[in-house]
PDB file of N, CA, C and O in Angstrom:
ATOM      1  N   UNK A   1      23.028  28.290 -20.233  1.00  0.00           N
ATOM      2  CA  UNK A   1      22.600  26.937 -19.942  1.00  0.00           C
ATOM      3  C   UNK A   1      21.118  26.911 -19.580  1.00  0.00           C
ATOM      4  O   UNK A   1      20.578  25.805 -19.545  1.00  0.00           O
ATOM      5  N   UNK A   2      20.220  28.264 -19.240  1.00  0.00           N
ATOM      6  CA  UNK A   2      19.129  28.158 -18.663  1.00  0.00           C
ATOM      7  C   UNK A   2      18.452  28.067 -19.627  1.00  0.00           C
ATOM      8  O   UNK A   2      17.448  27.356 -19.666  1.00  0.00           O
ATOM      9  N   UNK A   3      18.911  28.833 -20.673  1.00  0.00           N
ATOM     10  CA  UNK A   3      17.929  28.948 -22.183  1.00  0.00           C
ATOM     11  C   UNK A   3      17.795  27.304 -22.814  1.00  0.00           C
ATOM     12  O   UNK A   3      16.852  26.833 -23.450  1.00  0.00           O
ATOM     13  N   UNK A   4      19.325  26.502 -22.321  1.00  0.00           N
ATOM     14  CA  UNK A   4      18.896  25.656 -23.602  1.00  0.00           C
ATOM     15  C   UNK A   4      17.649  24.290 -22.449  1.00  0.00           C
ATOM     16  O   UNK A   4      16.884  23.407 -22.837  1.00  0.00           O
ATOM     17  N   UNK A   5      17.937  24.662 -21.340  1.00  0.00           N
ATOM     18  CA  UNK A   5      16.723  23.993 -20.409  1.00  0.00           C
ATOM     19  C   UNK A   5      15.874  24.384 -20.827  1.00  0.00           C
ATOM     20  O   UNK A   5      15.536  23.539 -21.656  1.00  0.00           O
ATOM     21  N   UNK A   6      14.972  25.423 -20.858  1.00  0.00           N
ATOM     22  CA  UNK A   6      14.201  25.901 -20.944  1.00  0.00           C
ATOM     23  C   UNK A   6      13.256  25.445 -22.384  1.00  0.00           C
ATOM     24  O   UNK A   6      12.079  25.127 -22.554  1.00  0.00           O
ATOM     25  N   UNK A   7      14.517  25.611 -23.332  1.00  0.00           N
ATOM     26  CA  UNK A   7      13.870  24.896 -24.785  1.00  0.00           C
ATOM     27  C   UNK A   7      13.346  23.335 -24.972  1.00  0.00           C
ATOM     28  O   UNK A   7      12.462  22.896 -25.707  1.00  0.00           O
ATOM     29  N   UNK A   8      14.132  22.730 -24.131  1.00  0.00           N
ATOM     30  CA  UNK A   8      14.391  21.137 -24.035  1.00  0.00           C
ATOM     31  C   UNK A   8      12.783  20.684 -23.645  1.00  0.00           C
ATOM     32  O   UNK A   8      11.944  20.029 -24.263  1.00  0.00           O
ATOM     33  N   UNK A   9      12.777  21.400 -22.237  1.00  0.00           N
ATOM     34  CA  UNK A   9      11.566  20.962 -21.396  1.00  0.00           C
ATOM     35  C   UNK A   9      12.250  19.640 -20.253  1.00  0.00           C
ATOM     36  O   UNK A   9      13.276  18.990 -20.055  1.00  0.00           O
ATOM     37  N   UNK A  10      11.007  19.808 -19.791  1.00  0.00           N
ATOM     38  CA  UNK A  10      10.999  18.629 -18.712  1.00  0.00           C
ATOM     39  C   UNK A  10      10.874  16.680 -19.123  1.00  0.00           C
ATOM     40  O   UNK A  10       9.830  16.227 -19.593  1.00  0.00           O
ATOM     41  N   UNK A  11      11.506  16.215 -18.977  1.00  0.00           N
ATOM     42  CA  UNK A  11      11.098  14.536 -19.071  1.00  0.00           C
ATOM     43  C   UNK A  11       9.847  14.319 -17.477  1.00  0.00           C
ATOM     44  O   UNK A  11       9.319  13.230 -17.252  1.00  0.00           O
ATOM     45  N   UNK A  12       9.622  15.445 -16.667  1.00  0.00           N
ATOM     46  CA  UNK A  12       8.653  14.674 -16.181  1.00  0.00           C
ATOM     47  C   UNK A  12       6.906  14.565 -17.129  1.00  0.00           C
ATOM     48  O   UNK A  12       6.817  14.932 -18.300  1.00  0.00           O
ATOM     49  N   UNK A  13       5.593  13.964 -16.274  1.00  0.00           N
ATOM     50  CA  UNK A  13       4.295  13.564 -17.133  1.00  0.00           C
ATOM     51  C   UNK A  13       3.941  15.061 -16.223  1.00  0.00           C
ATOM     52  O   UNK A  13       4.327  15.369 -15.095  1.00  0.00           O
ATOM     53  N   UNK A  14       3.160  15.743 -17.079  1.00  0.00           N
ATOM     54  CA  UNK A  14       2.325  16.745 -16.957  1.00  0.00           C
ATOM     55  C   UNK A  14       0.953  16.373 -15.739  1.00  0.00           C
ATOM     56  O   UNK A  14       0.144  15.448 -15.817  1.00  0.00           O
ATOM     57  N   UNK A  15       1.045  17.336 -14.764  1.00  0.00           N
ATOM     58  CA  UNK A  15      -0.312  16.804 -13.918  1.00  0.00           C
ATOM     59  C   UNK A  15      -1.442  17.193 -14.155  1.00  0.00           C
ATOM     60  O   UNK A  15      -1.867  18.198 -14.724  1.00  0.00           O
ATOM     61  N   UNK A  16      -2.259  15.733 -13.353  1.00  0.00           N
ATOM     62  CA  UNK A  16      -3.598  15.575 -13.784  1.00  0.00           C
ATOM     63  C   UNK A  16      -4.237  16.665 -12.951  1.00  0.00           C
ATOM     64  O   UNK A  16      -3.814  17.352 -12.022  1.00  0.00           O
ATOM     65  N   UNK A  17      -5.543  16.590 -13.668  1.00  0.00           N
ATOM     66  CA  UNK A  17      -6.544  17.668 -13.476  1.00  0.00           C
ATOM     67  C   UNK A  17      -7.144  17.227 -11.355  1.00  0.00           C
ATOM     68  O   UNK A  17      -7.183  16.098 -10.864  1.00  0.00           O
ATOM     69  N   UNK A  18      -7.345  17.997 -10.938  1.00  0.00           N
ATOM     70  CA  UNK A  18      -7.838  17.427  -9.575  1.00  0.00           C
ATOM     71  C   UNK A  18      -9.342  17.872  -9.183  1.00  0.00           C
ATOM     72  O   UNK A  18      -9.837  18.912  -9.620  1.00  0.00           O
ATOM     73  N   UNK A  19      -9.882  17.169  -8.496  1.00  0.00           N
ATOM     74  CA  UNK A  19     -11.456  17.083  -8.350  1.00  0.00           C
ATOM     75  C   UNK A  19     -11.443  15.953  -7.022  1.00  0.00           C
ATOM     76  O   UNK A  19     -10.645  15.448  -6.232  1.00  0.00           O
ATOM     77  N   UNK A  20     -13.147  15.932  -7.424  1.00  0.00           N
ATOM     78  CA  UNK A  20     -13.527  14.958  -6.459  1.00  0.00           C
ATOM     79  C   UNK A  20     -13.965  13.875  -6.492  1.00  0.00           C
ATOM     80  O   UNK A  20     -14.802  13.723  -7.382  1.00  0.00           O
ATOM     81  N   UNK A  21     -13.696  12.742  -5.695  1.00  0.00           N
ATOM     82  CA  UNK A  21     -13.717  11.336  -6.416  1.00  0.00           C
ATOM     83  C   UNK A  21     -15.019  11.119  -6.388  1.00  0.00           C
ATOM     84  O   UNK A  21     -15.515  11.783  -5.478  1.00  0.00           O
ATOM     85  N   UNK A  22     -16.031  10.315  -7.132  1.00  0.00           N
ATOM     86  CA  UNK A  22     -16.893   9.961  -7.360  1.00  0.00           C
ATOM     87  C   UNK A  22     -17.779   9.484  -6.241  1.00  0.00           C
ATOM     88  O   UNK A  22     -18.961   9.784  -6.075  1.00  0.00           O
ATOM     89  N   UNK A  23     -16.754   8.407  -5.220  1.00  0.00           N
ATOM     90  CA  UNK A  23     -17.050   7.736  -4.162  1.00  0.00           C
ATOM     91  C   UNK A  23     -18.643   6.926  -4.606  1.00  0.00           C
ATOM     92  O   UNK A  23     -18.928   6.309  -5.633  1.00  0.00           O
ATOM     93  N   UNK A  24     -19.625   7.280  -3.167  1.00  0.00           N
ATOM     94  CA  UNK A  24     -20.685   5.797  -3.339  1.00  0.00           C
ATOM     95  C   UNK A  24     -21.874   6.740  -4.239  1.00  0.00           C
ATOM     96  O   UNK A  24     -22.296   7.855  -3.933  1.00  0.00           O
ATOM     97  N   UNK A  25     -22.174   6.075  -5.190  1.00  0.00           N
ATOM     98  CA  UNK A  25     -23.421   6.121  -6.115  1.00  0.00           C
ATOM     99  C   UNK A  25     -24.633   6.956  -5.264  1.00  0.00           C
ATOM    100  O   UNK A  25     -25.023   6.410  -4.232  1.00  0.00           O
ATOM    101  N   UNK A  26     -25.174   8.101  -5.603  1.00  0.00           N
ATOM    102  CA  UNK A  26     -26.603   8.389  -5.285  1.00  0.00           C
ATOM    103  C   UNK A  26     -27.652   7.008  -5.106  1.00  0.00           C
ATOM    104  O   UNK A  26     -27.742   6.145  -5.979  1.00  0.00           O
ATOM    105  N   UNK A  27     -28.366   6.978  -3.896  1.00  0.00           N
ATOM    106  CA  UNK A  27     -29.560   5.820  -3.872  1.00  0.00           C
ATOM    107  C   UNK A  27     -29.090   4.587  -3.805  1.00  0.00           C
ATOM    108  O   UNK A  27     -29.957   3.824  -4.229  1.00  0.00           O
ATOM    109  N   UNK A  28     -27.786   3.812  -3.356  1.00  0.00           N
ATOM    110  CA  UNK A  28     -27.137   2.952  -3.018  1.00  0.00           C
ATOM    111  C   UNK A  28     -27.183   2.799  -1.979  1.00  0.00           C
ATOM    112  O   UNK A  28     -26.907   3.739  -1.234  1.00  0.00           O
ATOM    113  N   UNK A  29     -27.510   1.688  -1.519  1.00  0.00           N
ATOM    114  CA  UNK A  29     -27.808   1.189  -0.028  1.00  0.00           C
ATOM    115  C   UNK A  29     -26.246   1.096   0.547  1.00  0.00           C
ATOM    116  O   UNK A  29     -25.481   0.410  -0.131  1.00  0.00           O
ATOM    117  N   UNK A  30     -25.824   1.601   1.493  1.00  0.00           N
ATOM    118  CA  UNK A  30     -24.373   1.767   2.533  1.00  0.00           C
ATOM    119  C   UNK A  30     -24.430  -0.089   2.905  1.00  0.00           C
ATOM    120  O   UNK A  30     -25.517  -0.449   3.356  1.00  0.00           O
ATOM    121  N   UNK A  31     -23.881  -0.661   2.820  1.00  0.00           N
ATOM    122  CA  UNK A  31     -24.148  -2.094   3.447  1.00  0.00           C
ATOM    123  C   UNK A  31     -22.211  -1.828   4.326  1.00  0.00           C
ATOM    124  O   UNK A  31     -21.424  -1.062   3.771  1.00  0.00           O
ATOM    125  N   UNK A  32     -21.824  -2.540   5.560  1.00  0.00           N
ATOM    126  CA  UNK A  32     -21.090  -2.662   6.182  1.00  0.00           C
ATOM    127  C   UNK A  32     -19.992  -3.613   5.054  1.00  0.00           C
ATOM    128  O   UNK A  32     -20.361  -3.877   3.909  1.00  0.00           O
ATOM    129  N   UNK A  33     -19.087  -3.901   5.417  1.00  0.00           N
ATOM    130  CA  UNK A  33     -18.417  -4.959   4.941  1.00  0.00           C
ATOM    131  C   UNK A  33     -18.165  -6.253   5.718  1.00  0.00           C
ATOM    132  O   UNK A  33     -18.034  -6.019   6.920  1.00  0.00           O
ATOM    133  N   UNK A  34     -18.051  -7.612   5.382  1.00  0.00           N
ATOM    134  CA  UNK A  34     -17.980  -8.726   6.352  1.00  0.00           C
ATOM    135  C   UNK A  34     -16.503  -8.291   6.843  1.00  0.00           C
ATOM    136  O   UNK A  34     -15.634  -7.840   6.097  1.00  0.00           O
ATOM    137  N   UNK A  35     -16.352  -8.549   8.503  1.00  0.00           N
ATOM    138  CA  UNK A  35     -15.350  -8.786   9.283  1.00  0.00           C
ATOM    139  C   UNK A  35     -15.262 -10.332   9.374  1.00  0.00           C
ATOM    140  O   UNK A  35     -16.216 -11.106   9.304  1.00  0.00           O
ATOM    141  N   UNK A  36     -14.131 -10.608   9.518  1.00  0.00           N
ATOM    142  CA  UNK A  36     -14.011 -12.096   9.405  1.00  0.00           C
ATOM    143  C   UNK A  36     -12.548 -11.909  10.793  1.00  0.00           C
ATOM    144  O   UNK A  36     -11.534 -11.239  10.597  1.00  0.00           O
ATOM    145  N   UNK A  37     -12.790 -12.538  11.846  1.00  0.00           N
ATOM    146  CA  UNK A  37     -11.515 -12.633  13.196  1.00  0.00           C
ATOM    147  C   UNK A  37     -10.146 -12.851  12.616  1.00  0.00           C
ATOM    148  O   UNK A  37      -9.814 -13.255  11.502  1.00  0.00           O
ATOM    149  N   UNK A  38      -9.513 -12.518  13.546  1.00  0.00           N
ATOM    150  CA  UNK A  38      -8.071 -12.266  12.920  1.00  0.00           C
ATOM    151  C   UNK A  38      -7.519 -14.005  13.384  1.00  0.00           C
ATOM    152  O   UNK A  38      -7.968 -14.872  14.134  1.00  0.00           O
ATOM    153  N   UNK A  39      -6.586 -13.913  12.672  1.00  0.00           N
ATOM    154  CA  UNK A  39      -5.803 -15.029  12.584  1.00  0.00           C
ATOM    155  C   UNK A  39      -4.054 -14.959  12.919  1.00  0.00           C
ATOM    156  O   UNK A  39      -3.155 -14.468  12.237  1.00  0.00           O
ATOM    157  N   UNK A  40      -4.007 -15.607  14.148  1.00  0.00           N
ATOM    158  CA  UNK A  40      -2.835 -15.317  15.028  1.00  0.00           C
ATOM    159  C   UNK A  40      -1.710 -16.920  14.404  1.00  0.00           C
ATOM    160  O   UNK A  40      -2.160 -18.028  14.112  1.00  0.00           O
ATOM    161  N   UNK A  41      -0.280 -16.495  14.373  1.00  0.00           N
ATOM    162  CA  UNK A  41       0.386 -17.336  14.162  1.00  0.00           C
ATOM    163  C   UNK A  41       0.622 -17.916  15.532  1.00  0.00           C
ATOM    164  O   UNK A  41       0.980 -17.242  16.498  1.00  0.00           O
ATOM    165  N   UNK A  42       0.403 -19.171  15.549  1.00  0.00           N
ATOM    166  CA  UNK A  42       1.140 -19.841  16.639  1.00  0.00           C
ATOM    167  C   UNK A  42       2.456 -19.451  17.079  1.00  0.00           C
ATOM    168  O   UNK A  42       3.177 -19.284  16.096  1.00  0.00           O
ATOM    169  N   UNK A  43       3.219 -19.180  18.466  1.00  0.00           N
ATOM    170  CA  UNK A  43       4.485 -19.032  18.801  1.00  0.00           C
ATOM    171  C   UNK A  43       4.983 -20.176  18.838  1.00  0.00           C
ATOM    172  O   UNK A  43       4.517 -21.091  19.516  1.00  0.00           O
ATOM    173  N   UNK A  44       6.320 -20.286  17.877  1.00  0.00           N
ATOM    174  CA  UNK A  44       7.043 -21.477  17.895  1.00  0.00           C
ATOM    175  C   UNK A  44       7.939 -21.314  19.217  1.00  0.00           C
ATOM    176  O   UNK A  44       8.198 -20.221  19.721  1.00  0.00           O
ATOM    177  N   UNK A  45       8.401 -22.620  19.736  1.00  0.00           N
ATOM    178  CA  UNK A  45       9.142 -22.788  20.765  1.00  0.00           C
ATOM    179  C   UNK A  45      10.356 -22.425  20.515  1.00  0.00           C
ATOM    180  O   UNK A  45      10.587 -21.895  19.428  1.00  0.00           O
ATOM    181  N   UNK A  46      11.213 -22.588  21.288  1.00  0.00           N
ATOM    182  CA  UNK A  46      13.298 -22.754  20.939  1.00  0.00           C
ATOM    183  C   UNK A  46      13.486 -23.520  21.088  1.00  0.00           C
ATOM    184  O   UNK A  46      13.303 -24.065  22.176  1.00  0.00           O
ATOM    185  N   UNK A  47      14.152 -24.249  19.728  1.00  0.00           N
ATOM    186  CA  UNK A  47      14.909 -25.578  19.583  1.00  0.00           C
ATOM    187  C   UNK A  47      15.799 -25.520  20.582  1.00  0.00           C
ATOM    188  O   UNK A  47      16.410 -24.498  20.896  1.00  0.00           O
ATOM    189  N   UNK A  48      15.936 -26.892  21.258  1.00  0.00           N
ATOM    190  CA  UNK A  48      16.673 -27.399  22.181  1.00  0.00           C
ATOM    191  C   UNK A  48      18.040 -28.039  21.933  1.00  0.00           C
ATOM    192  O   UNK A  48      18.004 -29.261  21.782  1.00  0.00           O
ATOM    193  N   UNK A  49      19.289 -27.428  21.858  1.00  0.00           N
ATOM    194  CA  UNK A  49      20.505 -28.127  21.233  1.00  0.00           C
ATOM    195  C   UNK A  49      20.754 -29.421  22.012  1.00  0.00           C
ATOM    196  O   UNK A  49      20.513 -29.651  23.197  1.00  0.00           O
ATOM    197  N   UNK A  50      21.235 -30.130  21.176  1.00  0.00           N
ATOM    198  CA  UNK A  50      21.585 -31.218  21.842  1.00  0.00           C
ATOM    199  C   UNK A  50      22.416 -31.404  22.934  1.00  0.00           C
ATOM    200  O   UNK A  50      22.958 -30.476  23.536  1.00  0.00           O
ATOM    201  N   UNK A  51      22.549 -32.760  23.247  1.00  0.00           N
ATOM    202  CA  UNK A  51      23.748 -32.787  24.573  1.00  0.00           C
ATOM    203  C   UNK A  51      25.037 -32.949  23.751  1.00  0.00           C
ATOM    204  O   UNK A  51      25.228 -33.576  22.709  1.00  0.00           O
ATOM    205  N   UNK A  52      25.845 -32.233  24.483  1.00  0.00           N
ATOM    206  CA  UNK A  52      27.648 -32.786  23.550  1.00  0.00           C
ATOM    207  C   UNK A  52      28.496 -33.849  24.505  1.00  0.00           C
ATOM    208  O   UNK A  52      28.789 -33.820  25.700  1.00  0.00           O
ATOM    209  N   UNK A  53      28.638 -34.365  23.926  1.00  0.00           N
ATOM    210  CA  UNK A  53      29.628 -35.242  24.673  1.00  0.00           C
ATOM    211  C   UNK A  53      31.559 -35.045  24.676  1.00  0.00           C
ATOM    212  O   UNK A  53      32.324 -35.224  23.728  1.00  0.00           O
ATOM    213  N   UNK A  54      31.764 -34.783  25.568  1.00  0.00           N
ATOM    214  CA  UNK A  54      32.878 -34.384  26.464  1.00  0.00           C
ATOM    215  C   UNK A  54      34.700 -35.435  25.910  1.00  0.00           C
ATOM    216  O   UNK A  54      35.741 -35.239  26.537  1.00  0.00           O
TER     217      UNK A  54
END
């Protein structure tokens, strides 16, 4: 059974080559990114059940 694996092969994708990512351009000015304040959801209250009548 190992032989006929072996002939078949794998269904997985063959891996990619590894290195180093390119990242920021030579002579490119670093600029920060805009922060913009966070944005909080209001806490909703608890609905109040009604009165039942007896």
């Amino acid at each position: 059974m190992g032989g006929v694996l072996g002939a078949i092969g794998t269904p997985a994708v063959a891996p990619k080559p590894r290195g180093k990512s390119p990242g920021w351009t030579t002579g490119k000015p670093r600029v920060r990114r805009i922060r913009y304040p966070i944005v909080k959801k209001a806490t909703t209250k608890p609905k109040k059940e009604p009165a039942r009548s007896a």
